[in-house]
N, C-alpha and C positions, 0 to 999 in steps of 0.2 A: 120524491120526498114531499109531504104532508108541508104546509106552511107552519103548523107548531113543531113538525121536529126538527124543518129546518132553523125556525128560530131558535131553539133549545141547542142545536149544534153550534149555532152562531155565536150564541152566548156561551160555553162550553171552551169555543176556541178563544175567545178575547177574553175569557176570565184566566186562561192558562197562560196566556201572552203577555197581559198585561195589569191582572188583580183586579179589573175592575168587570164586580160582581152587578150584572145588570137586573139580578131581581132583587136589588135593591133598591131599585129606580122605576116609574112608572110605565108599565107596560105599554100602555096604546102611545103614549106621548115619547117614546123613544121607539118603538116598530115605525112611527110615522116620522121622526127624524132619519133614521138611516134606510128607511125605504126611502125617503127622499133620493139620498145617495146611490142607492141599490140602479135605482131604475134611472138617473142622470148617466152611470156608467152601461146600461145596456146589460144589465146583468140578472138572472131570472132568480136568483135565490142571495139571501144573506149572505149564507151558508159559503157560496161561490166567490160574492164580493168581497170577503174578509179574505178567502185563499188569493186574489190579485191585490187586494192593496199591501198586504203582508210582505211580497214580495218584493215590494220598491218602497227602501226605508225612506223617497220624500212622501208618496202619495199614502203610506201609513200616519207620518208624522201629522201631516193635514188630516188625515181622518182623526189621530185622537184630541187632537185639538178643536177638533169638530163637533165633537162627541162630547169635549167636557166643558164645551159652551166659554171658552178664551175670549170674552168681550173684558173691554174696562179703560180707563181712563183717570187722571187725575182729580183729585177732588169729588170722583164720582156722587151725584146727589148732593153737589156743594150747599144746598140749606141742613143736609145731618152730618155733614162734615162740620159747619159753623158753631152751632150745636158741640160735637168731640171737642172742638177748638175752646169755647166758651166755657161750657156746664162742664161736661165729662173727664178731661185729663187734669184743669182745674182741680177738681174733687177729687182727684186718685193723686194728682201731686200734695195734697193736702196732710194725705195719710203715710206718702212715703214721697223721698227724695230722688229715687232713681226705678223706674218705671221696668215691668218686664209686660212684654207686649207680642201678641201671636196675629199675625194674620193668615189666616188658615184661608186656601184657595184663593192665593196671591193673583193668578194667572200671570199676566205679563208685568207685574211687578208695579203698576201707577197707584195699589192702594199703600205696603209698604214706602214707598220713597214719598209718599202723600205726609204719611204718618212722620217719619225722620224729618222733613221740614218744617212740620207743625212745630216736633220738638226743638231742633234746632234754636227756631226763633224764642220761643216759649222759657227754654233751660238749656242757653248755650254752651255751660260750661260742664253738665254732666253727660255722660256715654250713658244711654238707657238701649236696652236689650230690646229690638226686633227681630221677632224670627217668623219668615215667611214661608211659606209652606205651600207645593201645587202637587198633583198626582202627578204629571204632565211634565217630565223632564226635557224635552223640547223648550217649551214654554218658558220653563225655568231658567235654562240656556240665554232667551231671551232680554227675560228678569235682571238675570247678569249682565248682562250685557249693557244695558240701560239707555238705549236708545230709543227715542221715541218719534210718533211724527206729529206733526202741529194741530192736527185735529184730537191725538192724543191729551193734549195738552191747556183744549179748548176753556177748559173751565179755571184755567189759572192766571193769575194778576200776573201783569205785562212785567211786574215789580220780582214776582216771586222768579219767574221766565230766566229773567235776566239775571240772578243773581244765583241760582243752583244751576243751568245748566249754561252749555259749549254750542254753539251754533257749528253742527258738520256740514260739511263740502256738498253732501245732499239734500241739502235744504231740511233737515232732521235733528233734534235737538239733543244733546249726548248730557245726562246725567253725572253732577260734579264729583269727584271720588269723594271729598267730604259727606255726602250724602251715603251713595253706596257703603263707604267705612262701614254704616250704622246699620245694615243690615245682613242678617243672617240666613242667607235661602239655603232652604232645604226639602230634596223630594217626601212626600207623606200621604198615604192614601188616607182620607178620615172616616173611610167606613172599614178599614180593614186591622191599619196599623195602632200600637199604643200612642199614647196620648202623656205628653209633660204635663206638671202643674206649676202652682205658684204662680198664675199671670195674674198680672192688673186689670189686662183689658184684651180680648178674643173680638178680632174680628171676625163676623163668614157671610161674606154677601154677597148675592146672586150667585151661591156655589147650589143652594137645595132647589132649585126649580122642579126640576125631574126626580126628586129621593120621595119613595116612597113615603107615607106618613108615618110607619113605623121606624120604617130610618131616619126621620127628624128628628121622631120622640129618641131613640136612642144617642144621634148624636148630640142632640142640644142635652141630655144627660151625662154625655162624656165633656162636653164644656166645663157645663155647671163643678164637677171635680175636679177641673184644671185652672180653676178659678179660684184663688183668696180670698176669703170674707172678704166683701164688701165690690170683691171684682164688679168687670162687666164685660156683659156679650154686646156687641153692636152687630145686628142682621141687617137684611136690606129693606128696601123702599116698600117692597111687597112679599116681605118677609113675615110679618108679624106673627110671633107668635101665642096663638090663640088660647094655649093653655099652659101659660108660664108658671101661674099658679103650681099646678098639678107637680109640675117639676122641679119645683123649687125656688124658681125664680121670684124676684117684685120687682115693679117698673118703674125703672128710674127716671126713664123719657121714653115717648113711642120709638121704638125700635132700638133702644136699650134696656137689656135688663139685667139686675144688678141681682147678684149671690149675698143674703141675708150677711148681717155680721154674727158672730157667735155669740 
């Protein structure tokens, strides 16, 4: 077998398994992520390695989490979290009292439970809707679970530490059910499945690395309509998007950008 149709098989078999469509995603820069894998396992084709990790639902589990790049942490980028904290949820609590809020490609759940004690502290006494979102029902699992470990955690006051989470038996810090209450995980592929609207505020950070640039432009198009006048998208650090205009968007702050009012 030819190395493009064993890739073409390979892709074929993980889009029937699991929906995720890899020509959606940049070709050289994911052949050379999971070659990486291929040839760690001694294995001469894609094609072969997906028919043995298939086989053993841990060594699968770890490949899709592999594959859809599960890094994160608390606070991540805590100078544009400070930012959300200050400028941006300020502004959107201006216009409404209770907030509806997406974080799309949650991974292991440190950007939602980030977000629920922003608010917390911010509007103790109203229940605002987070709904968190991963392709990656492992991951998600996780999410729920709300267990984290100390390097997880690295970017947060010794203050906040102490007062949402439970110190476990393993030296790992367990997330307070007050916090959990507040959010809503749910599995969602965002290049395949429908999309809600009416948010205030979409996150999606460090989910587009590998998406092709025509799957940016489309999904940062399906934001933009699940977004409310005046919403906002928050991307990541090296995310920026370079033709917000084009799409609709104006920028409220680098790496926020806010849907026009009507």
């Amino acid at each position: 077998m030819t190395e493009d149709k064993d890739w073409i098989a390979f892709k074929q078999k993980l889009k029937r398994k699991t929906e995720i469509d890899l020509d959606l995603y940049k070709e050289p820069q994911m052949k050379r992520r999971i070659g990486n894998l291929v040839n760690r396992a001694g294995m001469n084709s894609y094609s072969a390695y997906f028919d043995r990790v298939v086989g053993d639902k841990d060594a699968f589990a770890s490949f899709i989490e592999y594959l859809t790049i599960n890094v994160s942490e608390f606070f991540r980028t805590p100078e544009k979290f400070g930012k959300l904290e200050t400028d941006v949820i300020p502004d959107l609590l201006r216009r409404t009292p209770k907030l509806n809020i997406w974080s799309a490609g949650c991974s292991i759940g440190a950007e939602p439970y980030s977000l629920a004690i922003i608010l917390k502290e911010m509007t103790p006494r109203v229940r605002h809707r987070i709904l968190a979102t991963d392709l990656d029902v492992e991951i998600l699992a996780k999410a729920k679970c709300g267990v984290y470990t100390e390097n997880e955690l690295k970017a947060m006051t010794p203050e906040r530490r102490a007062r949402y989470f439970d110190k476990t038996d393993g030296e790992k810090y367990a997330v307070k059910q007050e916090i959990k209450d507040c959010i809503e995980f749910r599995r969602h592929n965002l290049l395949k499945d429908p999309f809600e609207t009416g948010f205030d505020l979409i996150l999606c950070r460090n989910v587009v690395i590998y998406f092709t640039e025509e799957a940016k432009d489309q999904l940062y198009a399906h934001f933009f309509q699940a977004l409310k006048p005046g919403g906002i998208l928050f991307v990541g650090a090296t995310e920026a998007i370079l033709n917000f205009r084009k799409l609709g968007y104006t920028s409220f702050q680098p790496f926020f950008y806010q849907k026009p009012f009507e």
